[in-house]
C-alpha positions as CSV (number, residue, x, y, z in Angstrom):
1,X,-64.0,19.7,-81.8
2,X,-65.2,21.7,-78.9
3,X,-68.6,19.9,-77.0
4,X,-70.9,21.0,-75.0
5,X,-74.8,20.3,-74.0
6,X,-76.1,23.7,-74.8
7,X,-74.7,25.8,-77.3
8,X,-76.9,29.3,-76.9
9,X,-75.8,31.9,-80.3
10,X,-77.2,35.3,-79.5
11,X,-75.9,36.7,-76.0
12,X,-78.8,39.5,-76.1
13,X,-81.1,39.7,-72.8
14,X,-82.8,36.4,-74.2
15,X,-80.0,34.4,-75.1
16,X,-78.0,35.4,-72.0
17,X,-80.9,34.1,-69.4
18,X,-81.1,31.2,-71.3
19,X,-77.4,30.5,-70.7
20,X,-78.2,31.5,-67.0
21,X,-80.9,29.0,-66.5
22,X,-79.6,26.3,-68.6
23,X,-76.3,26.6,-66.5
24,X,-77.7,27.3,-63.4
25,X,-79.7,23.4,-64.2
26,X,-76.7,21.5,-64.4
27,X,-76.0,21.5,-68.3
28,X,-72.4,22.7,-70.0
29,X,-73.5,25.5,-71.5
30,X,-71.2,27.9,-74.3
31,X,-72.6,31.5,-75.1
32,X,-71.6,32.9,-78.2
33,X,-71.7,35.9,-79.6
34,X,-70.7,37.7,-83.0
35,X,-69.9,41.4,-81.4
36,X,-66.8,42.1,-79.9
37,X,-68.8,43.9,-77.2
38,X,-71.9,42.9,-75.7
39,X,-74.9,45.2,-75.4
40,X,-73.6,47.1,-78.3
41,X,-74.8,49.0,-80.9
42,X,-77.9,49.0,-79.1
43,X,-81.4,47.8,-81.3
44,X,-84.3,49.5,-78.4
45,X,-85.7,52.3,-77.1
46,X,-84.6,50.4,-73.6
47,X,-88.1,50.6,-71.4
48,X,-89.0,48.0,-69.0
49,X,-91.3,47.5,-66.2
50,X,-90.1,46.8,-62.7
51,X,-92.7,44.3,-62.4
52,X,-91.2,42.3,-65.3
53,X,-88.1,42.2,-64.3
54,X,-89.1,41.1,-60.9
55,X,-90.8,38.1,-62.5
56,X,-87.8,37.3,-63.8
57,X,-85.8,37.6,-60.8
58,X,-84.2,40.3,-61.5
59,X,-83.2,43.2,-59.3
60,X,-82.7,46.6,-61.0
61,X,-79.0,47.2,-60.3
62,X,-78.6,51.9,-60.8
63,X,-75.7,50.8,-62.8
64,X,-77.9,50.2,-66.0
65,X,-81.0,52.3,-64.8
66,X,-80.9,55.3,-66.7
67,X,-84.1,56.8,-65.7
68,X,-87.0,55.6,-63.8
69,X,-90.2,56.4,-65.4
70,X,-93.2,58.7,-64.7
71,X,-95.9,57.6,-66.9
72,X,-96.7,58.1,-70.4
73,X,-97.6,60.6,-73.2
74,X,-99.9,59.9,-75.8
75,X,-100.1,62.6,-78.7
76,X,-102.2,62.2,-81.7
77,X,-101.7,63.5,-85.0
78,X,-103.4,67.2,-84.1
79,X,-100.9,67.2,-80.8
80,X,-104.1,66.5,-78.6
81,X,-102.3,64.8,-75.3
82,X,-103.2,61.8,-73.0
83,X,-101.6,62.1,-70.0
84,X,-101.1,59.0,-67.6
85,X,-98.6,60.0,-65.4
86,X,-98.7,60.3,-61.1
87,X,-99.9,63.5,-61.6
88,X,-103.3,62.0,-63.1
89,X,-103.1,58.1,-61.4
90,X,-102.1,56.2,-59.0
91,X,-98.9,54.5,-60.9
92,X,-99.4,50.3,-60.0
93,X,-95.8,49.9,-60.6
94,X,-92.8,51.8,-61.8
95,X,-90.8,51.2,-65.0
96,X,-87.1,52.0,-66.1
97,X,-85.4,53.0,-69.1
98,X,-82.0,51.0,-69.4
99,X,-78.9,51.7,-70.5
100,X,-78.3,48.6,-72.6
101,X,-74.5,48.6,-73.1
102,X,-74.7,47.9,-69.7
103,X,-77.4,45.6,-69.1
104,X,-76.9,43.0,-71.7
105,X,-73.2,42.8,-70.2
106,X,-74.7,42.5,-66.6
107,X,-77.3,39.7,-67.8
108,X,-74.2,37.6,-69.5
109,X,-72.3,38.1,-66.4
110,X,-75.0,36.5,-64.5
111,X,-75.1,33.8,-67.3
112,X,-71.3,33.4,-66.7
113,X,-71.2,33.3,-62.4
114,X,-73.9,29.8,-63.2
115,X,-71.1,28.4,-65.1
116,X,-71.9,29.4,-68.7
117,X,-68.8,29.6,-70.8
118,X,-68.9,33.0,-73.1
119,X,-67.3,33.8,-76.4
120,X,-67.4,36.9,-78.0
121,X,-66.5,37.8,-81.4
122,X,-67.9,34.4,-82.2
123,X,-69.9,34.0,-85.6
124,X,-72.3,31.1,-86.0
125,X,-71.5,30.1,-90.2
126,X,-73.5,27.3,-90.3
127,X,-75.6,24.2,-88.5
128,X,-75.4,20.1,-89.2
129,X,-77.1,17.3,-87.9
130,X,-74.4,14.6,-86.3
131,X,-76.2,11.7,-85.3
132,X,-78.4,12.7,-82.2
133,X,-76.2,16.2,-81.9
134,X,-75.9,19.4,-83.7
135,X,-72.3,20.8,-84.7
136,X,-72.0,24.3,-85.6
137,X,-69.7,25.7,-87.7
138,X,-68.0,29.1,-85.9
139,X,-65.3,31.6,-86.8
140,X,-63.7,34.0,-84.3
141,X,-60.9,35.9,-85.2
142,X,-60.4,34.5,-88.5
143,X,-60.2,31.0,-86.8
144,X,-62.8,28.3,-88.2
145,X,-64.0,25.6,-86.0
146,X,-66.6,23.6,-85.0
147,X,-68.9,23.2,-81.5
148,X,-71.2,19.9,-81.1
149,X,-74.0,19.9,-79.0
150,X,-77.1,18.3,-77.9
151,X,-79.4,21.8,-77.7
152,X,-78.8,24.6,-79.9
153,X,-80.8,27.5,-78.4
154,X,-81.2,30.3,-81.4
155,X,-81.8,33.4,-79.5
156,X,-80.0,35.5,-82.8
157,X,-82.4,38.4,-83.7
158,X,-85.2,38.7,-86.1
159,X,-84.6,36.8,-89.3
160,X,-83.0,34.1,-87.3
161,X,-79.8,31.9,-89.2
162,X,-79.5,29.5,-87.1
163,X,-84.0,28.4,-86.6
164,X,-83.6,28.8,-91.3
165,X,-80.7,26.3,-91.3
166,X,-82.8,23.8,-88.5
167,X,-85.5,24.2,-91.3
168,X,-88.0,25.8,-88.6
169,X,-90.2,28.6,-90.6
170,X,-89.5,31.3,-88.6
171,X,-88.9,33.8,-90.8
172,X,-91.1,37.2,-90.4
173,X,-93.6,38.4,-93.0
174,X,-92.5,42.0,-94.8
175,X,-96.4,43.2,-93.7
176,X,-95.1,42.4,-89.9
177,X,-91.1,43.4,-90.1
178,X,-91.4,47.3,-88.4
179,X,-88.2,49.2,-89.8
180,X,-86.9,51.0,-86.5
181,X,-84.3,53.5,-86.5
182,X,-83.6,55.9,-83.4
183,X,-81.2,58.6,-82.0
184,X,-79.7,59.2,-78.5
185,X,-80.1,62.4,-78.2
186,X,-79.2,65.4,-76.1
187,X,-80.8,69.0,-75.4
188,X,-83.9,67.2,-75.6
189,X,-86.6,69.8,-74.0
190,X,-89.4,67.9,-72.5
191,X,-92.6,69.2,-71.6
192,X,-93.1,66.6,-68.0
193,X,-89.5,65.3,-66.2
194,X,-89.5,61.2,-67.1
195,X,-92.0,61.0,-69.2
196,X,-92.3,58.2,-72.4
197,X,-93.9,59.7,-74.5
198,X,-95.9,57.9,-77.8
199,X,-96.8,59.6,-80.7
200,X,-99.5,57.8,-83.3
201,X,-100.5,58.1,-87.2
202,X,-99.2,59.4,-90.5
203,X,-95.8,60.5,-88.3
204,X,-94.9,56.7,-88.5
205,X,-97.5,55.1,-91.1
206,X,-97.6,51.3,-89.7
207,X,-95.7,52.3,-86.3
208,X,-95.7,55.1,-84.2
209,X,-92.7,57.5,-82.7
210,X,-91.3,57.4,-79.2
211,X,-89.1,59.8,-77.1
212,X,-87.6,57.9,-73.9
213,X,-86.0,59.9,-71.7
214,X,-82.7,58.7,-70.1
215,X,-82.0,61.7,-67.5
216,X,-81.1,65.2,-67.6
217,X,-81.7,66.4,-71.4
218,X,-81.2,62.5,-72.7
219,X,-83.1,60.4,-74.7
220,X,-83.8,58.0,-76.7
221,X,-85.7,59.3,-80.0
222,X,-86.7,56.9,-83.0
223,X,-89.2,55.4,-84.7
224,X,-90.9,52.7,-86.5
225,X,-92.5,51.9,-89.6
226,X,-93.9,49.1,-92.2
227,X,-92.0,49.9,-95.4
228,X,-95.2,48.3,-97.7
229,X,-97.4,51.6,-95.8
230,X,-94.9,54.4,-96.9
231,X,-93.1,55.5,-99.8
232,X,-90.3,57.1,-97.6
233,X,-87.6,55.4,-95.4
234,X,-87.6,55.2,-91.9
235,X,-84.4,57.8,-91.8
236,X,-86.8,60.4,-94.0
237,X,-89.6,59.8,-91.1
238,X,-87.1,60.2,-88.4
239,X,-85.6,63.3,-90.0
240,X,-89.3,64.9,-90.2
241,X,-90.0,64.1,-86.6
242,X,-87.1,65.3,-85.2
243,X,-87.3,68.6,-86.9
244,X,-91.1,68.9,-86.4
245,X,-91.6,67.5,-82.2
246,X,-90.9,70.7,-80.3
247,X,-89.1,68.7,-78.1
248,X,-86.7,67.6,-80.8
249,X,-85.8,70.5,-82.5
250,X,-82.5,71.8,-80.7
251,X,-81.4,68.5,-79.4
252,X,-78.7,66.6,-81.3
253,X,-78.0,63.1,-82.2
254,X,-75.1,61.1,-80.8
255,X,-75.7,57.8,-81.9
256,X,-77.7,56.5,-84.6
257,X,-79.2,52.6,-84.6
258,X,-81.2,50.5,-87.0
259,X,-82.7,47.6,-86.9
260,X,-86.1,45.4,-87.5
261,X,-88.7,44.3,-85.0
262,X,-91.1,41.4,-85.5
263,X,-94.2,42.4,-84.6
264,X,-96.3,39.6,-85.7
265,X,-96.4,37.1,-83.1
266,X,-95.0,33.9,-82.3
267,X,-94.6,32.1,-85.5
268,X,-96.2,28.5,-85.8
269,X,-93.3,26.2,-84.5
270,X,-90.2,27.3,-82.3
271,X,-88.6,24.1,-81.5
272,X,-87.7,21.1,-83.3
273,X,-84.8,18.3,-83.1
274,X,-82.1,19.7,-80.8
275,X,-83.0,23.2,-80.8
276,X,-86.1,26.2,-79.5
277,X,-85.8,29.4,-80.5
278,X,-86.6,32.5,-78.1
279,X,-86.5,36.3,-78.0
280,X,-86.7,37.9,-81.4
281,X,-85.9,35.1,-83.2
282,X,-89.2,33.6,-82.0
283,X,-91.1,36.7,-83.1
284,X,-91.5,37.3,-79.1
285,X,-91.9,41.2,-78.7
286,X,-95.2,42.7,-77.7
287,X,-97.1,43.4,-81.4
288,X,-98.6,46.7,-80.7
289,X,-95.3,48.5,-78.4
290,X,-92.2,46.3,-80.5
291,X,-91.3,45.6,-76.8
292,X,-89.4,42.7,-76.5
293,X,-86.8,42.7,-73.5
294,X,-89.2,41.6,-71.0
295,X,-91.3,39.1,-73.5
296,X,-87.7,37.8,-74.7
297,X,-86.2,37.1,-71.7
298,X,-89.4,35.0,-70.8
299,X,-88.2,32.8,-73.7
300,X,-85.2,32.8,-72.6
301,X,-85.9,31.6,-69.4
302,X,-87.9,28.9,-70.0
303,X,-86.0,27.7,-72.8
304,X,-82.9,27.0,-70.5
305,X,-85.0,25.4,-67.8
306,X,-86.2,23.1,-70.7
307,X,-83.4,22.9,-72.3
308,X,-81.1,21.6,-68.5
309,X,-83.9,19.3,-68.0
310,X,-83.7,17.9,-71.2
311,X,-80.0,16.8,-70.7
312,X,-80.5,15.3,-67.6
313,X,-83.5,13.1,-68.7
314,X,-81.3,12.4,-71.9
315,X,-83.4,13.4,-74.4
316,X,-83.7,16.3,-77.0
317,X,-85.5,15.2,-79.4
318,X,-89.1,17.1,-80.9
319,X,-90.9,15.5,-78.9
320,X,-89.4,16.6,-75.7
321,X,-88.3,20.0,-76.3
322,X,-92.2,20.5,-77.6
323,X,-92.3,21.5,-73.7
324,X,-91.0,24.8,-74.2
325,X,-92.9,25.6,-76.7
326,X,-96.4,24.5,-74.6
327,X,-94.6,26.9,-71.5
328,X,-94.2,29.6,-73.0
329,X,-97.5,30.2,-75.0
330,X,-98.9,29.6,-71.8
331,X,-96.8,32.3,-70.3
332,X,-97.1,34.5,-73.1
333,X,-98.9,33.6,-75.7
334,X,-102.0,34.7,-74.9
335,X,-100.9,38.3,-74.5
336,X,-99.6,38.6,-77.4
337,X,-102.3,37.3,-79.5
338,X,-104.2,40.1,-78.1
339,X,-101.7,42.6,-78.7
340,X,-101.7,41.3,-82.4
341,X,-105.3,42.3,-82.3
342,X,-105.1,45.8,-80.7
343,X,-102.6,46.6,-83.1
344,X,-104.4,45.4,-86.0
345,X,-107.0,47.9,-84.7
346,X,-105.2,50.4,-84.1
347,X,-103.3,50.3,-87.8
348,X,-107.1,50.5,-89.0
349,X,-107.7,53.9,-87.6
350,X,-106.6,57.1,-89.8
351,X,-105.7,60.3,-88.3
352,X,-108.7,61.9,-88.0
353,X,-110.2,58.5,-85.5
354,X,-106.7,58.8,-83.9
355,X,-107.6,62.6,-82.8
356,X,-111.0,61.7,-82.0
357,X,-110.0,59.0,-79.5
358,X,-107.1,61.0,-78.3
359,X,-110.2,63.5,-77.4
360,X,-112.8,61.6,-75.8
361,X,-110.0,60.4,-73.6
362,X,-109.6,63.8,-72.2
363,X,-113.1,62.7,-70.5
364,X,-111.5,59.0,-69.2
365,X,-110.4,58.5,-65.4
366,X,-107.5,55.7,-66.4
367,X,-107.2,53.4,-63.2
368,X,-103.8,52.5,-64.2
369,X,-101.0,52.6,-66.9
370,X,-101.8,49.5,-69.0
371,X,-102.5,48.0,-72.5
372,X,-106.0,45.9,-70.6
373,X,-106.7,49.7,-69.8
374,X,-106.3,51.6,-72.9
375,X,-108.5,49.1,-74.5
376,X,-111.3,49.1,-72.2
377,X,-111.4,52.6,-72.5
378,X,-111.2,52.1,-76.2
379,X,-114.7,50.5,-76.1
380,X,-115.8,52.7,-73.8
381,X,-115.1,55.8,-76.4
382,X,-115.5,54.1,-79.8
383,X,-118.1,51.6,-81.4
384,X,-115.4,50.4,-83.8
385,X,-113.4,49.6,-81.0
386,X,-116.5,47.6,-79.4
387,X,-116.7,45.8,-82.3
388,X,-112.7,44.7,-83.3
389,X,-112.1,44.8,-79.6
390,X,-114.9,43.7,-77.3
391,X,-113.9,40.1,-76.7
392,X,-110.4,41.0,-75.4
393,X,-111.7,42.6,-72.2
């Protein structure tokens, strides 16, 4: 029987700060994850701000910056283009797309230098109560064997095992699940040098379609969509963008990913006896983007702050570890309630309102690149928008 204080399953950017902080607080802390190599296969399109890793004390190391960003590209269904990029404003802060193989390895080695022991190839199989502990059945190379604990924290993905077999309700609705799947590509041909670009409507019914660029001819192309709005798969949508985006159509793939991304907020209840729940598991991902690196790792953090305080006051229990859950809606939640909303919005609009906007924004001076911004000027442009949207600004 292996024992620890904090046993963290999921050593994504999430789950890795939470080993950091929970270590760095005094607790024994074990990371485990199921891949043999963290980081990989990658589940994002990789984009970050500077300013959120900064709040998380993170400096970006070039080693996992692939590209720093210049702006953003919004295209609606008839190709009309928003640009927001320093050629039309004043950028307030610059952003990064990461190369996540080597990221998520940098974030566990950080988890690792506080003292957090890591195991890779390490399967979570199953959860029991012990008592005032938690014992977690593991495999790793077809070794069973069991970890007991004080605080699990579940940072394993959308659809989380380990929050199901706590009995926490965590578990995302089909109407909020996005279906993502994405390309790296190269011989990309963009139009504007480190530019995200965003494209909205019947290209990704439920989601929308994203080129990131990574440097050189790079990037990252995909997609997302809610399968209950379309009768083809996401691969079917992918194929038809790829094909049809002029910037697409003589790159080539060189690695394909899948995955889900709940987009519909922080469910009811993330914490319970001996365990919280953070990153994707906790539904903690920007609803209108599907960003969650920055969002997650916000969890993360304050889950392993709670989570080392906890074991030195000697107590995990609900009632304590209700804490993190009270931080981190006040950190976060607010945000992505409103996100939920301007998402909600913007799934209301067909292509034709999608166009329109896109036009009357040719007529907008944007202040700066942000999701407060688009929205005001959303009002501004639209009466519909005034009336889903007016209390959020």
């Amino acid at each position: 029987m292996i024992e620890t204080d904090v046993l963290v399953v999921g050593a994504g950017p999430a789950g890795s700060i939470a080993a950091k902080h929970a270590a760095r607080g005094g607790a024994k802390v074990i990371l485990i994850d199921k891949k043999s190599e963290i980081g990989a296969p990658k589940r994002c399109a990789e984009g970050v701000s500077d300013n959120g890793l900064e709040n998380l004390g993170i400096t970006p190391d070039p080693r996992y910056i692939a590209k720093k960003i210049d702006g953003v590209r919004l295209v609606s269904p008839n190709k009309t283009n928003v640009w927001l990029t320093s050629e039309e404003i004043d950028l307030p802060e610059a952003g990064y797309c990461l190369e996540r193989k080597v990221f998520d390895k940098f974030m566990a080695m950080d988890a690792a230098r506080e003292g957090a022991e890591i195991r890779i190839k390490t399967l979570a199989k199953g959860l029991r109560k012990d008592g005032d502990y938690v014992i977690v059945t593991c495999e790793s190379m077809g070794e069973e064997f069991d970890i007991k604990t004080k605080i699990v924290i579940a940072a394993d993905g959308p659809e989380s095992r380990v929050a199901r077999w706590a009995g926490l309700k965590t578990a995302t609705k089909p109407g909020n699940m996005e279906s993502g799947i994405q390309y790296e590509m190269c011989g990309v041909e963009f139009e504007r040098e480190g530019v995200i670009e965003f494209y909205f409507g019947s290209v990704a019914p439920g989601g929308y379609a994203w080129i990131f660029p990574k440097g050189d001819d790079i990037a990252n192309v995909g997609l997302a969509v809610i399968a209950q709005d379309t009768n083809k798969t996401a691969y079917e949508h992918l194929q038809e963008f790829v094909a049809n985006c002029p910037a697409t159509q003589n790159a080539q793939a060189v690695e394909l990913n899948v995955g889900g991304d709940p987009v519909g907020g922080m469910p009811r209840k993330i914490y319970g006896d001996n365990i919280v729940v953070c990153g994707d598991a906790a539904g903690q991902v920007n609803p209108l983007t599907g960003g969650g690196i920055i969002s997650g790792m916000n969890g993360g953090k304050v889950a392993g702050d709670v989570a080392a305080k906890a074991i030195i006051d000697n107590d995990w229990s609900e009632k304590y570890l209700e804490e993190y859950q009270i931080k981190i809606h006040e950190e976060i939640g607010a945000e992505i309630d409103k996100y939920l909303k301007v998402k909600e919005y913007a799934l209301s609009l067909s292509d034709e309102e999608l166009d329109s906007v896109a036009e009357a924004f040719q007529n907008i001076d944007f202040e700066k690149i942000s999701t407060t911004e688009i929205v005001k000027n959303l009002v501004k442009v639209s009466p519909k928008a005034l009336l889903k949207l007016g209390k959020l600004i």
